[in-house]
C-alpha atoms as one frame of an Amber mdcrd trajectory, in Angstrom:
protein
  -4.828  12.858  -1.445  -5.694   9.403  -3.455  -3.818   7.343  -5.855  -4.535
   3.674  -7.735  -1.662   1.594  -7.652  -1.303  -1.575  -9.998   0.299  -4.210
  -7.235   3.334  -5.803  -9.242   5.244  -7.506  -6.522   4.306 -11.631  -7.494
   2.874 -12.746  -4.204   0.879  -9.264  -4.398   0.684  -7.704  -0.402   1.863
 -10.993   1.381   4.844 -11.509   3.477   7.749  -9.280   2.855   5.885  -7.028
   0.422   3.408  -6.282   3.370   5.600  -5.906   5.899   7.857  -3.289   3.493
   4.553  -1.782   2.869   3.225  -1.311   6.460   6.987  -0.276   8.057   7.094
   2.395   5.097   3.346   3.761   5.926   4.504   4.083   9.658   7.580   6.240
   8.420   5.545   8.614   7.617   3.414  11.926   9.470   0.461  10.892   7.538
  -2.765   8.483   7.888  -3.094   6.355   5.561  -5.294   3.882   4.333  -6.099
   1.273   1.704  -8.502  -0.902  -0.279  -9.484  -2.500  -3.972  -9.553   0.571
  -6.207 -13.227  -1.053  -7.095 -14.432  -0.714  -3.787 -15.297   2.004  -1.337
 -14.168  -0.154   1.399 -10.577   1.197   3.444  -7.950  -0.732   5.655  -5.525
   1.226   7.851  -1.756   1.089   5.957  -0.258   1.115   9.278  -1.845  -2.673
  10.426  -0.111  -5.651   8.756  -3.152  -7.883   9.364  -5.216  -5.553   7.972
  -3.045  -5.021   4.792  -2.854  -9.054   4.511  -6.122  -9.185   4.930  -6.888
  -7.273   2.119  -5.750 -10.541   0.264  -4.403  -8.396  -3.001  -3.168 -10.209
  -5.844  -0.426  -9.081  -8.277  -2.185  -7.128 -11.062  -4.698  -6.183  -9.348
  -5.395  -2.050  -8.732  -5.250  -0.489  -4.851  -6.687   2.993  -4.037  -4.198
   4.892  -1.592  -5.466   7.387   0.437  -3.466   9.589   2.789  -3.686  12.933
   4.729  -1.776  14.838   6.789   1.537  16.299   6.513   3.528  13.887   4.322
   0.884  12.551   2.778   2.450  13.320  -0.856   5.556  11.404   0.181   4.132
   8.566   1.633   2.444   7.854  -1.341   5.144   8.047  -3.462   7.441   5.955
  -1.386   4.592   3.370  -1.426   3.889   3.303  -4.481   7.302   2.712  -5.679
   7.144  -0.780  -3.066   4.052  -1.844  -5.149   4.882  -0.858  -8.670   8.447
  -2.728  -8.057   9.150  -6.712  -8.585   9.874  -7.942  -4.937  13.201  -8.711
  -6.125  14.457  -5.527  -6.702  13.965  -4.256  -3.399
């Protein structure tokens, strides 16, 4: 199951939108993974650096993929952290 997410949070995946974003993948009986929705290339959701690493920007698009048994809800809960303003969470 894939998705592309438009990050909106300000600082884009750094700090507490990361960290919201990596507990909330953990939550969840799926794998899932990440990257630049223009790229093939995939970081594990689960690993803060690697989500950091990713250095997103707000306004830019992500490609979520998941599998396994939750895999639906686990991209719905995340994107809902990365298609809300930081503040409102």
């Amino acid at each position: 199951m894939e998705r592309i997410v438009t990050v909106v949070p300000e600082d884009g995946l750094h700090a507490r939108p990361a960290s919201k974003f990596v507990e909330t993948a953990n939550e969840y009986d799926a794998d899932v993974q990440l990257g630049r929705a223009d790229t093939d290339d995939l970081a594990p959701a689960a690993s803060m650096l690697a989500v950091t690493g990713l250095g997103v920007s707000a306004g830019e698009d992500v490609r979520l993929v998941a599998e396994g048994d939750d895999a639906e809800a686990v991209l719905d809960a995340l994107e809902d952290i990365l298609s809300t303003p930081e503040a409102e969470h």
